[in-house]
DRENDO-1510 file (C-alpha; in Angstrom, 1 decimal, always signed):
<recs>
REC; n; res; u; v; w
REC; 1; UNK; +41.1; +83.4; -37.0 .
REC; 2; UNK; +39.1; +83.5; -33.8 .
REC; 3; UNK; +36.2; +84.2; -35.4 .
REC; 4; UNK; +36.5; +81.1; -37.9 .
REC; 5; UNK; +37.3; +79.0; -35.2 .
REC; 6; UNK; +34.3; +80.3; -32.9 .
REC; 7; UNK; +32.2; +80.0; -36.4 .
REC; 8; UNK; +33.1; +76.4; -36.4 .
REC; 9; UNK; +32.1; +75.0; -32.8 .
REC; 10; UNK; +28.8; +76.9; -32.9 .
REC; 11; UNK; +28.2; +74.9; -36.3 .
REC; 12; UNK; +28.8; +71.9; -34.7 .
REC; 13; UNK; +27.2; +72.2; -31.3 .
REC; 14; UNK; +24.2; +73.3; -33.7 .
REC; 15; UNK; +24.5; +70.0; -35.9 .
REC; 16; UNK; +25.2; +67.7; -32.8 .
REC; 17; UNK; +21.9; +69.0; -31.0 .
REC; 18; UNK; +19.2; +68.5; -35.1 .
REC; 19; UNK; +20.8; +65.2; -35.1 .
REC; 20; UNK; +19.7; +64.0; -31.1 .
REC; 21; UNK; +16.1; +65.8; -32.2 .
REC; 22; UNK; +16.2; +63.4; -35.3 .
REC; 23; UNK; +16.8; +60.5; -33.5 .
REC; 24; UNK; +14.2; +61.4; -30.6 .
REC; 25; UNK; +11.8; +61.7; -33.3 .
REC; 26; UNK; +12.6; +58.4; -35.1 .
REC; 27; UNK; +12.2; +56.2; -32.0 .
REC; 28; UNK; +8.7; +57.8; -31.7 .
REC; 29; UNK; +9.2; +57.8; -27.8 .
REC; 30; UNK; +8.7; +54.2; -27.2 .
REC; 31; UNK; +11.6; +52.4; -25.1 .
REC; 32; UNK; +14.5; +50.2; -26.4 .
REC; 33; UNK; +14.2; +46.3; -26.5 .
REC; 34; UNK; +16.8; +46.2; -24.2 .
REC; 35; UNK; +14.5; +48.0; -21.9 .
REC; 36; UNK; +11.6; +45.8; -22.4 .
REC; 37; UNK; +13.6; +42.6; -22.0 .
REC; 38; UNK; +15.2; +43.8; -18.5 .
REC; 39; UNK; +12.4; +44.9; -16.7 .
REC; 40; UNK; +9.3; +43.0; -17.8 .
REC; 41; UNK; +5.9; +43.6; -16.5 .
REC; 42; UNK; +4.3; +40.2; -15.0 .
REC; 43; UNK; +2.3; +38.8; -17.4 .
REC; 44; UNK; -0.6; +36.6; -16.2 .
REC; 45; UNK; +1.0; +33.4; -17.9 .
REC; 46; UNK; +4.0; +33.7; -15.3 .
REC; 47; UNK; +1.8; +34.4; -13.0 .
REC; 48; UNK; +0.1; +31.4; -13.1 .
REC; 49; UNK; +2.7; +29.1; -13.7 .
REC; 50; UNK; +4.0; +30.6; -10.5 .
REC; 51; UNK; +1.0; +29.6; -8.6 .
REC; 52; UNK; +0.9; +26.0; -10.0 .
REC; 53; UNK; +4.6; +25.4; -9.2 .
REC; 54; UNK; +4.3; +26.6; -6.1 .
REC; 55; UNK; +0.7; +24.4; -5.3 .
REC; 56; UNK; +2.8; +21.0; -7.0 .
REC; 57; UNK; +3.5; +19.9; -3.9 .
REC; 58; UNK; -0.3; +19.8; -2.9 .
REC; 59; UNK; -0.7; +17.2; -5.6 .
REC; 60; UNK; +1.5; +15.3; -4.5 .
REC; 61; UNK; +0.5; +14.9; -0.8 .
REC; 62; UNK; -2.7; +14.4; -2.5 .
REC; 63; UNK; -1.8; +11.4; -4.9 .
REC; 64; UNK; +0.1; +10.1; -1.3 .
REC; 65; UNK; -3.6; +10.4; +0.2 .
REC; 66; UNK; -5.0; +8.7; -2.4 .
REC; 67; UNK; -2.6; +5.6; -1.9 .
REC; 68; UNK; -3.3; +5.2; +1.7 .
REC; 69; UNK; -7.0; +5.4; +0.5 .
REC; 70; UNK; -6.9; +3.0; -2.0 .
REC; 71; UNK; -5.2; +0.5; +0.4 .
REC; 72; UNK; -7.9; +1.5; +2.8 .
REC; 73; UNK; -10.8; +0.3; +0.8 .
REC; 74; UNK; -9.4; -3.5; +1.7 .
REC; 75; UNK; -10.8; -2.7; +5.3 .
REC; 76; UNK; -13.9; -0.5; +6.2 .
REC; 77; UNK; -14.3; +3.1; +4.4 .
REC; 78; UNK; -12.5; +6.2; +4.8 .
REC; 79; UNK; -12.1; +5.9; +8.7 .
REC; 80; UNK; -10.1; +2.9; +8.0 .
REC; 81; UNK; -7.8; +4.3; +5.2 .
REC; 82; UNK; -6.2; +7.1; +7.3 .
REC; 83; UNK; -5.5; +4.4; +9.4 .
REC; 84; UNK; -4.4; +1.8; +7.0 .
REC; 85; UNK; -2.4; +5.2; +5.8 .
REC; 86; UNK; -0.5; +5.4; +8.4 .
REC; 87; UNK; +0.1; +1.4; +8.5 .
REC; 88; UNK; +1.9; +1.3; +5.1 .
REC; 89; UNK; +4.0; +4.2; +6.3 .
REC; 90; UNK; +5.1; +2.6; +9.2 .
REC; 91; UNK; +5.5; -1.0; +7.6 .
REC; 92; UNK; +4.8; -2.5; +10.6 .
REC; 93; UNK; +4.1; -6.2; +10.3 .
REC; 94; UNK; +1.3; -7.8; +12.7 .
REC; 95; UNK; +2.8; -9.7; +15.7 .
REC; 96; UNK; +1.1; -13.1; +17.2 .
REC; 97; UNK; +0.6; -10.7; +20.3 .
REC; 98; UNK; -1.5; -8.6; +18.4 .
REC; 99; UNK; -4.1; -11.2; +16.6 .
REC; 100; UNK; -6.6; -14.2; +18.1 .
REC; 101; UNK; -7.4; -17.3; +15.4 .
REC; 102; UNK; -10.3; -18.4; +14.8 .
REC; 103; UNK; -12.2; -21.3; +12.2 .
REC; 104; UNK; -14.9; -19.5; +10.3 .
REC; 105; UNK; -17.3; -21.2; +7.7 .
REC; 106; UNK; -16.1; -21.1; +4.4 .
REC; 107; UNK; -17.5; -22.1; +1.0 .
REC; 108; UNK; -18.2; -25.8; +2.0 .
REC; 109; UNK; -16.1; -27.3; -0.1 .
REC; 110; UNK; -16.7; -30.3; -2.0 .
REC; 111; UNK; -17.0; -33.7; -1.6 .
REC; 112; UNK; -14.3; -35.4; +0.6 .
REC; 113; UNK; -13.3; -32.2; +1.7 .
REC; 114; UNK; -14.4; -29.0; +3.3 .
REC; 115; UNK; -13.0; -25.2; +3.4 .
REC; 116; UNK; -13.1; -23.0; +5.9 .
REC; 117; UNK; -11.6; -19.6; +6.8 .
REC; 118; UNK; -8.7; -19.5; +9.2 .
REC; 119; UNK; -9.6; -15.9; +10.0 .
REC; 120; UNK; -6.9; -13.8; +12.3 .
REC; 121; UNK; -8.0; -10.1; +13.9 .
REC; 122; UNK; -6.3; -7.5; +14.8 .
REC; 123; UNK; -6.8; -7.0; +18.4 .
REC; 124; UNK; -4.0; -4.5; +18.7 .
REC; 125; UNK; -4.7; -0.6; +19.4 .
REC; 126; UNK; -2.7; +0.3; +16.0 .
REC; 127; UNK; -3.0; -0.8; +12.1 .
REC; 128; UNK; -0.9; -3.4; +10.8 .
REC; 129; UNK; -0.1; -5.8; +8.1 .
REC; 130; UNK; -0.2; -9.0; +6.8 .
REC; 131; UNK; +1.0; -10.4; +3.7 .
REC; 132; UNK; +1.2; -14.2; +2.9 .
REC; 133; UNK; +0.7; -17.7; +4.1 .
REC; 134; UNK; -0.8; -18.5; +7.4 .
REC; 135; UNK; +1.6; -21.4; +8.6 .
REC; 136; UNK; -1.4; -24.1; +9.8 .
REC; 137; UNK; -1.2; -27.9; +11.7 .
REC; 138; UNK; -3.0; -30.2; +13.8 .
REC; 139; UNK; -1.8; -30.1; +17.4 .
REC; 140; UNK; -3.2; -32.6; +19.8 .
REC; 141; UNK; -2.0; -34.4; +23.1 .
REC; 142; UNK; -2.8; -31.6; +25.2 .
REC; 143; UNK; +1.2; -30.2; +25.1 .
REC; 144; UNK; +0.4; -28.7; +21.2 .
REC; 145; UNK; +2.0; -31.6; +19.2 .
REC; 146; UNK; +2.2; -31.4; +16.2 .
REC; 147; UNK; +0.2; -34.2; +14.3 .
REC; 148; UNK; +0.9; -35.6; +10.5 .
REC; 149; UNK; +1.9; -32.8; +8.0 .
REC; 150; UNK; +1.7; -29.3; +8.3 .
REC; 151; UNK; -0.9; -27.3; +5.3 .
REC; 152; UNK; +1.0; -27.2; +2.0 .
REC; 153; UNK; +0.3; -23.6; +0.9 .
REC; 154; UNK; -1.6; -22.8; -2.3 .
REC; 155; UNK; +1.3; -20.4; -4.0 .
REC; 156; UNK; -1.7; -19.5; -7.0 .
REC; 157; UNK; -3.9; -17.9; -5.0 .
REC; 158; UNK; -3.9; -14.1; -4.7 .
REC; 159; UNK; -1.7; -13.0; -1.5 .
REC; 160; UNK; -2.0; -9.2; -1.3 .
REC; 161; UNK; -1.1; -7.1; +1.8 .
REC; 162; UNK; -3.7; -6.8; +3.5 .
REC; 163; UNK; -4.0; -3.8; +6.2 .
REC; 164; UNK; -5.9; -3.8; +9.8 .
REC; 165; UNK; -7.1; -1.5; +11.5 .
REC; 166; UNK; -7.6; -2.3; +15.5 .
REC; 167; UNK; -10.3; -4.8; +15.4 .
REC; 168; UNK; -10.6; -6.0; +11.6 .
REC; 169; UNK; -10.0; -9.4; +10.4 .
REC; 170; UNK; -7.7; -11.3; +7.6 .
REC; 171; UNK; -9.2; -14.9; +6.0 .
REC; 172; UNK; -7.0; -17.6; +4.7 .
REC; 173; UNK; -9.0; -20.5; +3.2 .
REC; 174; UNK; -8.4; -23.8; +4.5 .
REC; 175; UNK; -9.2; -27.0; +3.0 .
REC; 176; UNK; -9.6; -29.8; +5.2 .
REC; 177; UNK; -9.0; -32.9; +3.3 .
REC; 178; UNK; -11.5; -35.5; +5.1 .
REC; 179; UNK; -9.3; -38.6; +6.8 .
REC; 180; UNK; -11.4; -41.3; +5.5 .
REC; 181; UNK; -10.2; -40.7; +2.5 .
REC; 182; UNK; -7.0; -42.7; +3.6 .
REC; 183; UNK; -7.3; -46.3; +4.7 .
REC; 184; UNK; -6.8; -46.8; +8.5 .
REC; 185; UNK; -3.1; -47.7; +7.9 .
REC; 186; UNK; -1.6; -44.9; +6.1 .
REC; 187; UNK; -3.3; -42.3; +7.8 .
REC; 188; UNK; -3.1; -43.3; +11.3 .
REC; 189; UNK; -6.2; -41.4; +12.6 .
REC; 190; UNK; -6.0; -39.4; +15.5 .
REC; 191; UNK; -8.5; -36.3; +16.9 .
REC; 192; UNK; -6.5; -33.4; +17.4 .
REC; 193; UNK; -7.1; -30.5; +20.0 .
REC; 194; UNK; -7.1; -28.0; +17.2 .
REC; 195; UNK; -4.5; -26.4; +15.3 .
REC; 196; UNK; -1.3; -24.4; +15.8 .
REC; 197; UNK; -1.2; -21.2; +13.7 .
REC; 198; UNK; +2.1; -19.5; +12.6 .
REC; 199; UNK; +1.3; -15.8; +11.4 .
REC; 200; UNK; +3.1; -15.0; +7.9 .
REC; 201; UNK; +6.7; -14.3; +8.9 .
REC; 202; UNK; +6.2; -15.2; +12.5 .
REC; 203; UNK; +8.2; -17.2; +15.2 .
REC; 204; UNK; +5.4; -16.9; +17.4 .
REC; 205; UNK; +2.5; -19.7; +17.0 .
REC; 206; UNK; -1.1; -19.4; +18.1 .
REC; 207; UNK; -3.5; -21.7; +19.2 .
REC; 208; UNK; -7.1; -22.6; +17.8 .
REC; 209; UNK; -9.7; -25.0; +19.3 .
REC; 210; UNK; -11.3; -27.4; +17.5 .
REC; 211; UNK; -11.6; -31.3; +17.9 .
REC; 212; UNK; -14.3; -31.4; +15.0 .
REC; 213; UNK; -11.8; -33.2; +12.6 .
REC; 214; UNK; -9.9; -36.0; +12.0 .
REC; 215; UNK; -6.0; -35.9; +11.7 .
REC; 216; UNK; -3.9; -38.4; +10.1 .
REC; 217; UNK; -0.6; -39.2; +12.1 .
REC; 218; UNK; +1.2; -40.3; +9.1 .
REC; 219; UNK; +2.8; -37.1; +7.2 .
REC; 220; UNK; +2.5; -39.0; +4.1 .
REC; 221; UNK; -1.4; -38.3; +4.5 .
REC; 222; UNK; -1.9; -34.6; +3.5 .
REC; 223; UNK; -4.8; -33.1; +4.8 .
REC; 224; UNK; -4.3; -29.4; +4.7 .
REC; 225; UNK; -3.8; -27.0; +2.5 .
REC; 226; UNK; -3.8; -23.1; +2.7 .
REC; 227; UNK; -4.4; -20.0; +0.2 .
REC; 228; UNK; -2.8; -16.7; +1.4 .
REC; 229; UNK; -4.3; -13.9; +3.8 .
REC; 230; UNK; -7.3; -11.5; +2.5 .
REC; 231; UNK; -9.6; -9.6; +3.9 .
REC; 232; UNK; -12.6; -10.6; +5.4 .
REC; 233; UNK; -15.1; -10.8; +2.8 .
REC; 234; UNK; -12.8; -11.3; -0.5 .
REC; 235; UNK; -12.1; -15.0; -0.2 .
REC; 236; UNK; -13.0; -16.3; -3.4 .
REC; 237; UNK; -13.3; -19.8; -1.4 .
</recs>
């Protein structure tokens, strides 16, 4: 009986060990797909996508870049866009402190009329903005009051922010209606000391020079009318 039983458990040990030699030889060697799956080898696909995800964000700064340089090219080059860069990022909105009015020559207008820019410069240290309608009347009595009716503003025309660098300049178009056109009694002629200029969302007025025009007293003669802010050299008028 011991034999039998010794007989049997080297008969099995024996069949146990040809069938792990079968197997060996049926897999060829070559590892499991579990193996393959768990520890992969880094393919140059992953690679890659790691270094794009990972250089996204340069894109993006870049694209921000190319903003500030697009709003840039509405003053002077690339010195001016980092500038006008940092402008837009601060939002900050030019104060009467920071500008000086002047009359420039315009188009010339027509007939009855002339246009001229109303041009306002940075003369701040920093960049700021301006985005609108120059507020614009005659003054005169030597105290700045105001005389006849304040510029209606021309809502059609293009009012873009524009950005300034220290030292650049924003036009508005002004057309100076001529006071002869009126008869003596509705206008009310009067020569002004220049005109009183309110900033685009300013409190603060500024002053400008200029007795070369006639005002009318009476507001029912309009003589002024204004197109929004631009920069120097893209008035269309």
């Amino acid at each position: 009986m011991q034999r039998s039983s010794r007989l049997k458990f080297l008969l099995a040990v024996t069949g146990l060990v040809a069938v792990g030699a079968l197997a060996g030889c049926a897999s060829g060697g070559e590892p499991s797909a579990t193996e393959t799956v768990t520890a992969p080898a880094p393919s140059p696909s992953a690679s890659s996508s790691s270094s794009a995800s990972s250089s996204s964000p340069t894109p993006s700064s870049g694209s921000s870049a190319s903003a500030g340089t697009g709003s840039g090219s509405s003053g002077s080059g690339s010195s001016g866009s980092g500038s006008s860069g940092s402008g837009s990022a601060a939002g900050s909105r030019c104060a009467a402190s920071s500008l000086a009015a002047s009359i420039e020559p315009g188009s010339g207008g027509a007939a009855g009329s002339v246009i001229v820019h109303l041009a306002l410069q940075n003369t701040g240290s920093t960049t700021c903005t301006l985005q609108g309608w120059p507020g614009v009347s005659f003054v005169g009595g030597g105290n700045g009051t105001q005389i006849g009716a304040a510029a209606t503003q021309e809502k059609s025309s293009p009012h873009p922010t524009v950005s300034l660098a220290a030292g650049q300049t924003a036009v508005a178009p002004l057309k100076i209606v001529q006071a002869g056109n009126y008869s003596k009694a509705d206008c009310s002629p009067k020569t002004p000391d220049g005109f009183r200029v309110y900033p685009p969302g300013s409190k603060q007025s500024l002053f400008v020079k200029d007795a070369d025009y006639q005002a009318c007293s009476s507001a029912d003669a309009s003589l002024l009318s204004v197109q929004a802010l631009v920069p120097e050299g893209q008035a269309t008028s």
